[in-house]
C-alpha positions as CSV (number, residue, x, y, z in Angstrom):
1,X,2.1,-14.1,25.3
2,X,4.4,-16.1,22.8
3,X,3.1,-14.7,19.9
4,X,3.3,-11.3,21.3
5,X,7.4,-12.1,22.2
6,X,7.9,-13.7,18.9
7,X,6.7,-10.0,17.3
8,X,9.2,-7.9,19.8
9,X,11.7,-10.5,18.8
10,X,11.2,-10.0,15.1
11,X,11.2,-5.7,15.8
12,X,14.3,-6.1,17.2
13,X,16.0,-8.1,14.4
14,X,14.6,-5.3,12.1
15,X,17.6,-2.4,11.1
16,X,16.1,-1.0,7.8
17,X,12.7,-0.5,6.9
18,X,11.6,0.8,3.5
19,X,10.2,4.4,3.3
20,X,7.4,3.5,1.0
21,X,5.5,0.1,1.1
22,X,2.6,-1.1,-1.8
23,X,-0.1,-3.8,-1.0
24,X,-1.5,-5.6,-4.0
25,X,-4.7,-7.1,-3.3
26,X,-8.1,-8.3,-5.0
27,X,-11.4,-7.4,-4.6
28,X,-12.4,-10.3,-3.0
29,X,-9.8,-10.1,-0.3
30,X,-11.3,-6.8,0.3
31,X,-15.2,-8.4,0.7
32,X,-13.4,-10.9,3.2
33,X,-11.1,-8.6,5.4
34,X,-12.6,-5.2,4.5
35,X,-11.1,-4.1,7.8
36,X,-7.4,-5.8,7.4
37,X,-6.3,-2.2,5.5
38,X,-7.3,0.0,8.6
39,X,-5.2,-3.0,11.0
40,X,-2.0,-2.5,8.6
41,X,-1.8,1.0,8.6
42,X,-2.3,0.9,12.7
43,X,0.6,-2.0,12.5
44,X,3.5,0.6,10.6
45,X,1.8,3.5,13.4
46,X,3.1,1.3,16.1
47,X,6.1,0.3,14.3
48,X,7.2,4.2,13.6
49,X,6.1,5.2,16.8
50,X,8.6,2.0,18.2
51,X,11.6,3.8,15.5
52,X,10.9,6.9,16.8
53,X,11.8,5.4,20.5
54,X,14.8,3.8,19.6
55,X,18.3,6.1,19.8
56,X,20.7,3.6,18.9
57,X,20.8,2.5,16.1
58,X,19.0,5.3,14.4
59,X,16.1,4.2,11.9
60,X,14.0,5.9,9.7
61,X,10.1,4.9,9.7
62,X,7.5,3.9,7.3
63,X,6.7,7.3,5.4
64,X,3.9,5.8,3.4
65,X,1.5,3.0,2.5
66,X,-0.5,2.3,-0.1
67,X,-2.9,-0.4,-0.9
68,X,-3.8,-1.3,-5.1
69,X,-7.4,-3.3,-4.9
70,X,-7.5,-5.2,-8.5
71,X,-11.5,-5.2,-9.6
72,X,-12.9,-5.1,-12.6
73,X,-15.8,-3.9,-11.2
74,X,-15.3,-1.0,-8.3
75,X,-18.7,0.0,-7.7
76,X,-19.3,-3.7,-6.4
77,X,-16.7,-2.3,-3.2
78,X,-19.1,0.3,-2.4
79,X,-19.9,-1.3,0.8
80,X,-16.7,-1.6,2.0
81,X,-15.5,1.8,1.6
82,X,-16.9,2.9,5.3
83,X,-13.9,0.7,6.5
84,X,-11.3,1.9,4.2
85,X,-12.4,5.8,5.3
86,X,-11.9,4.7,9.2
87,X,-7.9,4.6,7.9
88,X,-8.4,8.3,8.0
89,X,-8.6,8.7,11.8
90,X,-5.1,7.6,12.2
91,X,-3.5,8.8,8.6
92,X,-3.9,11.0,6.1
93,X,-5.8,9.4,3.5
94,X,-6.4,9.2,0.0
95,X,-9.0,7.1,-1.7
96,X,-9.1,6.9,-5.4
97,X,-12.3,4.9,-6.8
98,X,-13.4,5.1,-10.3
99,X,-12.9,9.1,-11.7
100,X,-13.2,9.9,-7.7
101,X,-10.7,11.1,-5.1
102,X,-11.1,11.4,-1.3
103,X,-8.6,12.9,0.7
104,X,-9.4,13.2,5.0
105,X,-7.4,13.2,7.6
106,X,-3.9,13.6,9.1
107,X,-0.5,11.7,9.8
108,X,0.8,9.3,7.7
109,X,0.1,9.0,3.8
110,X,-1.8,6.6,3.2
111,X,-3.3,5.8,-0.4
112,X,-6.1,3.2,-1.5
113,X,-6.5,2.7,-5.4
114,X,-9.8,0.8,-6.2
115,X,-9.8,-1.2,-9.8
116,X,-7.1,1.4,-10.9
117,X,-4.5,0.2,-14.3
118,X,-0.7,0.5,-14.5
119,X,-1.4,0.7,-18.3
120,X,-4.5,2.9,-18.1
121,X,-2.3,5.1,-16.2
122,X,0.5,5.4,-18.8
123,X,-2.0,5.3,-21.4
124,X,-3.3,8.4,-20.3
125,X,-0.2,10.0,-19.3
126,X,1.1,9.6,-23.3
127,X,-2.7,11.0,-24.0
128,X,-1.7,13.9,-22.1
129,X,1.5,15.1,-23.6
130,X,-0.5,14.5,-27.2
131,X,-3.2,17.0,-25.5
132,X,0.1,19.4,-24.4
133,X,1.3,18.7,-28.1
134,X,4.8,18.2,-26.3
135,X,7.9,17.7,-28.7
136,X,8.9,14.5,-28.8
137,X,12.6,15.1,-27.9
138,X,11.3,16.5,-24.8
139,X,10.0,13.7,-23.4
140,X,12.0,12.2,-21.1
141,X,11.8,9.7,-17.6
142,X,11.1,12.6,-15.5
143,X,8.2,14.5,-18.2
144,X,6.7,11.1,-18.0
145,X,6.8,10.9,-14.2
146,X,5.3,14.7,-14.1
147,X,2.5,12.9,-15.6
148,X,1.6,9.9,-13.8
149,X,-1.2,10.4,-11.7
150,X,0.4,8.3,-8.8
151,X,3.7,10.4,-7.2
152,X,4.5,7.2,-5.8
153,X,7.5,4.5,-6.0
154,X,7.5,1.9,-3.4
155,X,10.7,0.7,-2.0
156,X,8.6,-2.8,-1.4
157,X,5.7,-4.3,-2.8
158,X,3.8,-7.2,-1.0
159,X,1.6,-9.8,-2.5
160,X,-0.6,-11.8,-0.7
161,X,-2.0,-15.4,-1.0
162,X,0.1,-15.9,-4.1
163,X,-1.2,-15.0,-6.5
164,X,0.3,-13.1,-9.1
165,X,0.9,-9.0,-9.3
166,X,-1.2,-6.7,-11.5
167,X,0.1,-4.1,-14.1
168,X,-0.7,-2.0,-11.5
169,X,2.4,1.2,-10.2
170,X,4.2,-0.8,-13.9
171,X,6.1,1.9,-13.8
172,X,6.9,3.1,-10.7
173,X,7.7,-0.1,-8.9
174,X,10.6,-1.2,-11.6
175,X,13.0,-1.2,-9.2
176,X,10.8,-2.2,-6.1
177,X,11.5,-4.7,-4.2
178,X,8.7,-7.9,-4.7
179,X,7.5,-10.2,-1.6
180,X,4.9,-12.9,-2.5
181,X,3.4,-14.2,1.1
182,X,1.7,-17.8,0.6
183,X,-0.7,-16.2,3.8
184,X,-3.9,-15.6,2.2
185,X,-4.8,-11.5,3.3
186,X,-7.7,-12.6,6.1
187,X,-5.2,-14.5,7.6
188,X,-2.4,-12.1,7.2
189,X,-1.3,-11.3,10.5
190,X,1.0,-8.4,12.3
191,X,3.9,-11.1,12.5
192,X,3.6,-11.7,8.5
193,X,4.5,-8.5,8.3
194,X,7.5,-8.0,10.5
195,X,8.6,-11.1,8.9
196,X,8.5,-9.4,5.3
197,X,10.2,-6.2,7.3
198,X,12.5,-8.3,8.5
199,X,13.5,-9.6,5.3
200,X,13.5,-6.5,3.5
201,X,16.9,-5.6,5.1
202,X,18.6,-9.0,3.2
203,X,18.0,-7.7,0.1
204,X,20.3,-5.9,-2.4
205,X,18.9,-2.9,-4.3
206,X,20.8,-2.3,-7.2
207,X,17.9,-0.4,-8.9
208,X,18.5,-1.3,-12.2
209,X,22.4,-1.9,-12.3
């Protein structure tokens, strides 16, 4: 009962919430809370179907979630990926392991990037434009942006446990704002999150200036 006042509390001191949030986690959180992904993305369900309730003052919801697994070995996550496909009965996702990409269901965009590299990425975006033989006074933020294979920039990126972030979204998360939770992910509960929600609203984007 307290915990579950301490969470309306906490949904109540929230006015802003970020469009687009980012999960950084490792593969090993994965093997010990392979279910923890399908509980978050049920967590900002409730939360934009709360928003959606409340008239004054207006908010705008979660639009999308995405979760970065850091592995140097995907294939070893095969056994998990049955409960990171159940996320597709209450969003629309999309699951990116190795050269493959599943997309199922409906509802809010969800995205799960398995052993995937910030600098692999850019690599192969500069690869690209070689390929394209593009003139080099035509590349510019937005060519390179074109080329990313991630359409994604998250107003927030979370970190659990504490441990440090991966190259991972190096480009688009510049100007995202960073939260580093000392609760390790298996532990990571609804309330960690509101908290992080919560605290989202203190900060000052200044996105670069």
């Amino acid at each position: 009962m307290i915990y579950w006042l301490y969470a309306q509390l906490l949904k109540r001191q929230i006015a802003e919430l970020p469009a687009q949030v980012c999960f950084m986690i490792s593969g090993q959180d994965l093997a010990d809370a392979p279910d923890s992904l399908y509980q978050v993305t049920s967590w900002c369900n409730a939360i934009n179907a709360y928003v959606s309730r409340q008239r004054s003052p207006p908010l705008s919801g979660i639009h999308g979630l995405m979760f970065h697994i850091a592995t140097s070995a995907p294939e070893n996550l095969e056994p998990f990926l049955p409960a990171i496909r159940k996320i597709s009965t209450i969003a629309r996702l999309s699951l990116h392991v190795g050269d493959r990409e599943e997309c199922s269901g409906k509802g809010m965009e969800v995205i799960v990037a398995i052993g995937k590299s910030g600098r692999e990425e850019i690599t192969a975006c500069i690869r690209k434009m070689a390929r394209d033989r593009v003139d080099p006074e035509a590349v510019d933020e937005k060519l390179i942006e074109s080329c990313l294979t991630f359409q994604y920039i998250p107003d927030m990126v979370i970190k659990s446990g504490g441990d440090h972030l991966t190259d991972f979204l190096i480009w688009q998360s510049v100007y995202s704002e960073l939260f580093f939770s000392d609760v390790n992910w298996p532990l990571f509960r609804k309330v960690d999150f509101l908290r992080v929600l919560r605290d989202y609203q203190s900060r000052i984007r200044r996105f670069g200036k």
